[in-house]
C-alpha positions in Angstrom: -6.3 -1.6 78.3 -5.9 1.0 75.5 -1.9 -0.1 74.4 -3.6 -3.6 74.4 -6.2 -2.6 72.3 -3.6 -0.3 70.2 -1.2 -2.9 69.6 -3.2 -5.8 68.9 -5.1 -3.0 66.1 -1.2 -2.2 64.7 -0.2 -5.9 64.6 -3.8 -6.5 62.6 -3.2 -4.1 60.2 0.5 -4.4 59.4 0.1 -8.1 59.0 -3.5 -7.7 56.8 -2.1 -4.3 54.5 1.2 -4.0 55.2 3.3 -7.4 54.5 1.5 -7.8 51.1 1.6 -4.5 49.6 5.3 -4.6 50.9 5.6 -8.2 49.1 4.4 -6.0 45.9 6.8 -3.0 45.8 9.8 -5.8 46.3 8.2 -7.7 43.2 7.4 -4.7 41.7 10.9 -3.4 41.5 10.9 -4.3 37.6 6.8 -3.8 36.8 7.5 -6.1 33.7 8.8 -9.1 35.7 6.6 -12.0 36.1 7.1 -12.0 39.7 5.3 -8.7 39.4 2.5 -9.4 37.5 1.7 -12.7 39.6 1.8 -10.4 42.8 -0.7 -8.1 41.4 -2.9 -10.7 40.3 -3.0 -12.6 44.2 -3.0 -8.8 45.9 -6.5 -9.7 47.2 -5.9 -13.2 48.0 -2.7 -12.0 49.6 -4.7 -9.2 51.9 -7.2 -12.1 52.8 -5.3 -14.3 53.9 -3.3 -11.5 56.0 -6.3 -10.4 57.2 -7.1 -13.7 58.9 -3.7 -14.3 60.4 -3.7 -10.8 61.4 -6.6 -11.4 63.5 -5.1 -14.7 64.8 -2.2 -12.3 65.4 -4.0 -9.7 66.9 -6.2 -11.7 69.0 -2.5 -13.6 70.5 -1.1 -10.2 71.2 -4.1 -9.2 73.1 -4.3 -12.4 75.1 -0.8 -12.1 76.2 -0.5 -8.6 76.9 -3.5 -8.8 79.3 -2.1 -12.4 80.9 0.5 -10.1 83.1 -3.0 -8.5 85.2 -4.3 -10.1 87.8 -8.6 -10.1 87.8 
């Protein structure tokens, strides 16, 4: 119960924080690069969205980790 709980939590916030802050250092690279400006501009819209298909995510992982134990 508590690695389901911990993994599902991990995959949540790596999706939600991680994949667009990580989409902004590559853009970043040169901070006066277009591509770097739009990224900061959609950051929120960017963790949104992650945030929902983190919990999509999340919710999956959780579902399949615990479809292994018999009830």
């Amino acid at each position: 119960m508590k690695r389901r709980v911990l993994i599902s939590v991990l995959l949540l916030l790596v999706i939600a924080a991680g994949v667009p802050l990580l989409e902004l250092w590559i853009k970043c690279q040169r901070p006066a690069s277009e591509a770097c400006v739009w990224a900061k501009a959609y950051l929120p819209l960017s963790v949104g969205i992650g945030a929902v298909i983190g919990v999509f995510a999340a919710a999956l992982a959780w579902f399949i980790l615990g479809a292994g134990k018999g009830k």
